[in-house]
C-alpha positions as CSV (number, residue, x, y, z in Angstrom):
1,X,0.0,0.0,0.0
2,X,1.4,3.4,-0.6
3,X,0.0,6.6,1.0
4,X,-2.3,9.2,-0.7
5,X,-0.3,12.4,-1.7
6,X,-0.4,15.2,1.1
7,X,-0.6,18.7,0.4
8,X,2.2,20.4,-0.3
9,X,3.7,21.4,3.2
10,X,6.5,24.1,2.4
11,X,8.0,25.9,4.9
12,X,7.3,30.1,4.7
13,X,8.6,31.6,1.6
14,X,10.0,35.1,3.5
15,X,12.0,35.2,7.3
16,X,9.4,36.5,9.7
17,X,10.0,39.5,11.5
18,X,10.4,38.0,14.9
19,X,13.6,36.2,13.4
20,X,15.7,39.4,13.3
21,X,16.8,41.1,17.0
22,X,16.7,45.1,17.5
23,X,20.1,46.5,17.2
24,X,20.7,49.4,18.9
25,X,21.1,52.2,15.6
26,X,19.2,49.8,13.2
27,X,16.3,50.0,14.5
28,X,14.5,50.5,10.9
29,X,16.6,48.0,8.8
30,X,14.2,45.9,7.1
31,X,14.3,42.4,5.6
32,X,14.8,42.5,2.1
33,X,16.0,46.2,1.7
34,X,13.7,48.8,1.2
35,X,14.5,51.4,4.0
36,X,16.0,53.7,1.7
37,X,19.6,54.8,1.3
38,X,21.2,56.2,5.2
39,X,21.6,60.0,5.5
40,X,25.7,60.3,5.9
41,X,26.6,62.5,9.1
42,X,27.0,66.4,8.7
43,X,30.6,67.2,6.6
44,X,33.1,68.8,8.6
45,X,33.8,72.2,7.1
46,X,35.5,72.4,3.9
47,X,37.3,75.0,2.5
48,X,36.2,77.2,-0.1
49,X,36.4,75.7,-3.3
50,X,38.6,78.1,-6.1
51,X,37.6,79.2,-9.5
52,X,39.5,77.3,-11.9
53,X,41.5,78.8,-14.1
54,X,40.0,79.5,-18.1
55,X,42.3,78.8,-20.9
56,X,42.0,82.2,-23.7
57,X,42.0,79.6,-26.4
58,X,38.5,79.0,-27.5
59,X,38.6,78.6,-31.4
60,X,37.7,75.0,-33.1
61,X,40.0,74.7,-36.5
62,X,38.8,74.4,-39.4
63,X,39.1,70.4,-41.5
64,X,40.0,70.6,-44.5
65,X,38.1,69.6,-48.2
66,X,40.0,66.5,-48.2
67,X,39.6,65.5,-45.0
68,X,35.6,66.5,-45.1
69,X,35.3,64.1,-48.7
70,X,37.2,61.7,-47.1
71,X,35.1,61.4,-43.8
72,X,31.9,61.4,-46.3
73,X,33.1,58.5,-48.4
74,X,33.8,56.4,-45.5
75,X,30.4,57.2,-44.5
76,X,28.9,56.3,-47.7
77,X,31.0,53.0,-47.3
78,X,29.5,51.7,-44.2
79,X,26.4,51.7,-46.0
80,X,24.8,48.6,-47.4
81,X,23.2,50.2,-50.3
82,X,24.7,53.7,-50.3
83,X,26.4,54.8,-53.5
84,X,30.0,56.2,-53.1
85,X,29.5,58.3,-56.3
86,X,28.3,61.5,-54.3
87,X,30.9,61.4,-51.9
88,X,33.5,61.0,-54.4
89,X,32.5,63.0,-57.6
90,X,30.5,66.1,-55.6
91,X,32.1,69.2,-55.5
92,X,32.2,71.0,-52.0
93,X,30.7,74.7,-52.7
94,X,31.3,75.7,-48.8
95,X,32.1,74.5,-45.5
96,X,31.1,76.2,-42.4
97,X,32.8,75.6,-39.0
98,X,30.8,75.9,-35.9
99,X,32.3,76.3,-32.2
100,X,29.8,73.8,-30.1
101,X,30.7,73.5,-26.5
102,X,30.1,70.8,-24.0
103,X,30.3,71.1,-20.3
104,X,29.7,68.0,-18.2
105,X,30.1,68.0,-14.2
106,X,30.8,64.8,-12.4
107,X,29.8,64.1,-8.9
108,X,31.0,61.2,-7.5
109,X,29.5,60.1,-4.1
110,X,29.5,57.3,-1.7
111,X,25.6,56.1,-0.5
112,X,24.8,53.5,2.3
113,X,21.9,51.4,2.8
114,X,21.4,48.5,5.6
115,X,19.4,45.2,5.6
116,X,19.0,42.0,6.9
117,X,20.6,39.0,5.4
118,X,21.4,35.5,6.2
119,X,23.3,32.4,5.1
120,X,23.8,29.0,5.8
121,X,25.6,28.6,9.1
122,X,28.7,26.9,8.8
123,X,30.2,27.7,12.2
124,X,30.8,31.4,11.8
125,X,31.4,33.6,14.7
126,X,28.3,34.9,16.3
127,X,28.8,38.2,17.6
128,X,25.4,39.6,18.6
129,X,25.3,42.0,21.9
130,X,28.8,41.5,22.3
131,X,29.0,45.6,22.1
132,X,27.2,47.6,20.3
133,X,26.9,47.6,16.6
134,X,29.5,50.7,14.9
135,X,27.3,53.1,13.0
136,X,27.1,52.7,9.0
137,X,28.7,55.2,8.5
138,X,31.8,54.5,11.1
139,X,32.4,51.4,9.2
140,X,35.5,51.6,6.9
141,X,35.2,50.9,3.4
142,X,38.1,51.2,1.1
143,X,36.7,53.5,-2.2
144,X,37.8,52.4,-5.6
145,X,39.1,55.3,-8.0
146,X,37.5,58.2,-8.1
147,X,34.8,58.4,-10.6
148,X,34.4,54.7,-11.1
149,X,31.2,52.9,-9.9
150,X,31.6,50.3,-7.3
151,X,29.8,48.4,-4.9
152,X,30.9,46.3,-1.5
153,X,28.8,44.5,0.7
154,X,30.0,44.5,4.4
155,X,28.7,42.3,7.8
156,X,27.9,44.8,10.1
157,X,30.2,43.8,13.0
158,X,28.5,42.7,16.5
159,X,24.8,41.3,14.8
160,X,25.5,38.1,13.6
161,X,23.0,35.6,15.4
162,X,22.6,31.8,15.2
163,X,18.4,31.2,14.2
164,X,16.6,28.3,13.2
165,X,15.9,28.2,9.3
166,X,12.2,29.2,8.6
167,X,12.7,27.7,5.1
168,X,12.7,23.9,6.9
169,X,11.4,24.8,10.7
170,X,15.0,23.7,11.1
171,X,14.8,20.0,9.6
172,X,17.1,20.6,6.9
173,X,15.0,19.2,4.2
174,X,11.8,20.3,2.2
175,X,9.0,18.0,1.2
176,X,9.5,17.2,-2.3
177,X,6.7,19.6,-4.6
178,X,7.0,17.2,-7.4
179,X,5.3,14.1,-5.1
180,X,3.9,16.0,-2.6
181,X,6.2,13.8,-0.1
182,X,5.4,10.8,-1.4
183,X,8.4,9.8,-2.8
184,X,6.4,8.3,-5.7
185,X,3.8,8.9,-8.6
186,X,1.6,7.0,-10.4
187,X,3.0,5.1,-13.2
188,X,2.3,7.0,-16.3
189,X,2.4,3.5,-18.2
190,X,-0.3,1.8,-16.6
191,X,-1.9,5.0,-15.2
192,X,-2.0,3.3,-11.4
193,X,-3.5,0.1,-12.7
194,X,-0.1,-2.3,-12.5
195,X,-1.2,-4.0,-15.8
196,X,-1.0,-2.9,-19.3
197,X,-3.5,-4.9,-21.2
198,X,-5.5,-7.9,-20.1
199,X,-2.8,-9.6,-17.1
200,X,0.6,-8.6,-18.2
201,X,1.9,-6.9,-15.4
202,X,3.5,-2.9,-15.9
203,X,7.2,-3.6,-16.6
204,X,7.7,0.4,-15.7
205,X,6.6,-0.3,-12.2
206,X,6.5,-3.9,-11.8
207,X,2.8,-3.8,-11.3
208,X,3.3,-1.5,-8.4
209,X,1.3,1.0,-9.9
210,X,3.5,3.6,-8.8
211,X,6.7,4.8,-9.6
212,X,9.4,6.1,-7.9
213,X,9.7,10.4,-7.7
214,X,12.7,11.0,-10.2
215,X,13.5,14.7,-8.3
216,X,13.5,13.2,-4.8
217,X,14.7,10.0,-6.0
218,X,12.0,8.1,-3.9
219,X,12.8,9.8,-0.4
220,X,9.8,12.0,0.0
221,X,12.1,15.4,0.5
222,X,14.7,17.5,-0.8
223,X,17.7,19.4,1.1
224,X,16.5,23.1,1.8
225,X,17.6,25.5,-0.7
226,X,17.6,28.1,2.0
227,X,20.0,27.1,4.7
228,X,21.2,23.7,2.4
229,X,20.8,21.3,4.8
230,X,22.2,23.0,7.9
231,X,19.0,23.3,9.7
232,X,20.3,26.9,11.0
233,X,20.9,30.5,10.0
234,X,23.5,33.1,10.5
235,X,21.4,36.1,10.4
236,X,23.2,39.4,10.3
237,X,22.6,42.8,9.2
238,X,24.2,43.7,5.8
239,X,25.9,46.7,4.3
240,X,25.8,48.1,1.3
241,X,28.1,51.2,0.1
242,X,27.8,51.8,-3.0
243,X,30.0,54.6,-5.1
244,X,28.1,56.4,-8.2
245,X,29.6,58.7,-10.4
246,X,26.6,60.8,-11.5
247,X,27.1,62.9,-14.8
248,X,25.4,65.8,-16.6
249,X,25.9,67.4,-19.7
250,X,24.9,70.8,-21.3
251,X,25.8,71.1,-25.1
252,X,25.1,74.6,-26.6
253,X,22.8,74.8,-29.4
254,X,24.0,76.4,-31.9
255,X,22.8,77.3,-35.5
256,X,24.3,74.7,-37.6
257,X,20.8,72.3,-37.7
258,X,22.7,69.3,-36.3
259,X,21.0,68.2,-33.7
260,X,22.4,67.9,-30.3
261,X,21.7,64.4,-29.8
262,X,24.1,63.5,-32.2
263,X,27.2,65.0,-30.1
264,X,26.7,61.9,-27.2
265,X,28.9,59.5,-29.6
266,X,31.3,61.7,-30.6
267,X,34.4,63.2,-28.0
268,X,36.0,66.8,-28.7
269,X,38.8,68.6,-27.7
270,X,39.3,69.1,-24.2
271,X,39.8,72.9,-23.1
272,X,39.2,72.9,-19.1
273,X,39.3,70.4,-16.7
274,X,38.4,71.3,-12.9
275,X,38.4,68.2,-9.6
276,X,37.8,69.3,-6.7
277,X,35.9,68.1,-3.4
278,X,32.8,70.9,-4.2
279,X,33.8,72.5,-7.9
280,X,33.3,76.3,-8.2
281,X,30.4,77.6,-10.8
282,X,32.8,78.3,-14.2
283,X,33.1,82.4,-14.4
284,X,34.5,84.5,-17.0
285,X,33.5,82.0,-19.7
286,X,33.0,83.5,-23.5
287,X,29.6,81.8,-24.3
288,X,26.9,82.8,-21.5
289,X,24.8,79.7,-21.6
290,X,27.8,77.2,-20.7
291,X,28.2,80.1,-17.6
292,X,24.7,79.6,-16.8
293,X,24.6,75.9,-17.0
294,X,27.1,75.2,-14.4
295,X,25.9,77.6,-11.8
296,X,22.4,75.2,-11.8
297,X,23.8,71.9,-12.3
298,X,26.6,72.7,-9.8
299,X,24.1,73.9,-7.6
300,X,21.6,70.8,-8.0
301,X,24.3,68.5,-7.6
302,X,25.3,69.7,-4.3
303,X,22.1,70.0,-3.0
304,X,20.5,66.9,-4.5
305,X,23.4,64.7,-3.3
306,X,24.6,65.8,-0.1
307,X,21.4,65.0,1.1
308,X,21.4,61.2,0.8
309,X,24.8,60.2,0.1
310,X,28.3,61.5,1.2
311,X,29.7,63.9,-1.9
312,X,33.3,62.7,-2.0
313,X,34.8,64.7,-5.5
314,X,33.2,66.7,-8.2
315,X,34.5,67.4,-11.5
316,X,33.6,69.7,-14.6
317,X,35.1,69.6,-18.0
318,X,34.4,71.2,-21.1
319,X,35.3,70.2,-24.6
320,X,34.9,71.9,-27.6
321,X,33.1,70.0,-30.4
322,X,34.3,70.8,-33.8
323,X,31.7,71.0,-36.3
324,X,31.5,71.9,-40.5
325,X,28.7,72.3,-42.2
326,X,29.3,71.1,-45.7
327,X,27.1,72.0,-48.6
328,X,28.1,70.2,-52.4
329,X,26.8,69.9,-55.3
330,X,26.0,66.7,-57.6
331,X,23.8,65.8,-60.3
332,X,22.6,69.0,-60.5
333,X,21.6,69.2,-57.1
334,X,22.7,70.6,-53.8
335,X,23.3,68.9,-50.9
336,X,24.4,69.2,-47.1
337,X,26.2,67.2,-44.8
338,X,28.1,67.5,-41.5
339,X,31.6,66.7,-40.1
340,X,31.6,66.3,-36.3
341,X,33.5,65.2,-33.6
342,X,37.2,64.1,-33.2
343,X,36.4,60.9,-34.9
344,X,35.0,63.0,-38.3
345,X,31.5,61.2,-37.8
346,X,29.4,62.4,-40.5
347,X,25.3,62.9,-40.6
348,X,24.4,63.6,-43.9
349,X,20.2,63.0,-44.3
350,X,19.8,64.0,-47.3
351,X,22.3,61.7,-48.9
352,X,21.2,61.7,-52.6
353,X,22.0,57.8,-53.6
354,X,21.0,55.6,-51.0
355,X,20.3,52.6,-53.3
356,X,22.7,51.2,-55.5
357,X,20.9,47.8,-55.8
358,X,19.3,46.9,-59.5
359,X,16.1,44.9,-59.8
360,X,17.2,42.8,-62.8
């Protein structure tokens, strides 16, 4: 005789709350994560930061035809069906150069969350009320590079416990949800019956009308996939610092008709560079706007920031993105295209012979 199948009997999917201690200073970490990143403690005073110096240098020069054609037939190239007859036989009627400027300011901070964790217990040292907990943010962490992202998780010292697995009730093993327990199924040759037509006995299940579970291999359970078969739990609280290097651009519109979007794959020429722990607003800049821009960033940054992360260097650049306008004539017809960027990318819309394929 083999037993009915029992319903499924699976220990609770999440830790319940009365699992975790109160810590003194953690009083709010959560299971799971969700109480938000940690306010860091008010920065000692800095000094001022300085204006950085402004290089007088501001003019873009001007590519020449050859190197405008040149950029153009490569572009024509890495076409599938573009002809390279416009890019080679047109003949360039002007070329405009535009000054474009693009100021970027880098913040890169350090933010701290908490939450409880656990693991399998393996004999780790358990620590809990020994003294209390340090702080988050009295815990060292070594910071990569500046301006890289990063991440490290860290064991808050003094709240590692010893708890009974709530994935098992501290057995070790799980009923197995493919038998319900059993350890066995119904033979899906003879459907339960033992025979397979008229007397001759199931050979699948020797006419036990059952079979054997092939994911429990016939015991009934499976190790627990929460604490792996060592019926206990280190349960600790778990820090998270995590470094972000967050980045915002202005580029200045100017006349050309190239639209800005297009300057975000393409690097220029780099005229300024400032790093400092709190950047200074540029001053005494030659295009207004670019002025403007870095007063409100700079200012959003450091207020946005410093209010749920630890601001640990800031740094504004600003290249200058050569552009030409190119206008040429072929087939009787004129056409524009533009030249941008160190890497001579080209946008050219209006590309007159865009099929070179012939329907036969």
């Amino acid at each position: 005789m083999f037993a009915p199948p029992v319903a499924d009997s699976q220990g609770p999917s999440a830790p319940p709350a009365s699992m975790f201690d109160s810590m003194p200073g953690y009083e709010g970490t959560l299971a799971g994560g969700g109480g938000g990143f940690l306010p860091p403690p008010m920065p000692t005073p800095a000094p001022m930061p300085e204006p950085g110096p402004i290089q007088p240098q501001w003019n873009i020069p001007s590519i020449t035809e050859d190197t405008a054609r040149e950029a153009l037939i490569l572009y024509a190239s890495s076409k599938c069906c573009y002809s390279s007859a416009p890019a080679k036989d047109g003949v360039i009627t002007n070329m405009e150069a535009f000054n474009t400027y693009r100021y970027r300011l880098e913040t890169f901070t350090e933010s701290r969350s908490t939450e409880w964790s656990h693991e399998p217990y393996n004999g780790q040292p358990v620590d809990a009320y020994a003294q209390p907990p340090p702080g988050p943010w009295d815990i060292p962490a070594k910071a990569p590079n500046f301006f890289l992202n990063n991440q490290q998780t860290i064991k808050v010292p003094y709240t590692s416990s010893m708890k009974s697995c709530h994935g098992c009730v501290g057995m070790g093993r799980k009923p197995c949800k493919d038998c319900a327990g059993v350890g066995n199924k119904v033979c899906w040759v003879c459907n339960g019956s033992g025979f397979r037509m008229g007397d001759d006995r199931c050979s699948s299940c020797s006419g036990r009308g059952r079979t054997n579970c092939n994911f429990c291999h016939g015991q009934g359970s499976k190790q627990c996939d929460v604490c792996h078969g060592k019926q206990q739990l280190l349960v600790y609280i778990k820090l998270t610092v995590k470094w972000t290097n967050n980045s915002d651009n202005y580029v200045v519109e100017q006349l050309s008709g190239l639209h800005v979007e297009n300057f975000s794959q393409v690097s220029g020429k780099e005229l300024f560079r400032d790093s400092q722990y709190l950047v200074y607003p540029l001053i005494n800049f030659p295009d207004p706007s670019v002025v403007q821009a870095s007063q409100r960033l700079v200012n959003e940054h450091q207020g946005k920031f410093s209010q749920t992360s630890r601001i640990l260097q800031q740094r504004q650049t600003i290249e200058l993105i050569p552009v030409t306008r190119v206008t040429y004539f072929w087939e009787g017809k004129s056409h524009v295209y533009f030249v941008y960027g160190n890497e001579f990318k080209v946008n050219a819309e209006d590309y007159p012979a865009t099929c070179c394929c012939t329907v036969m």
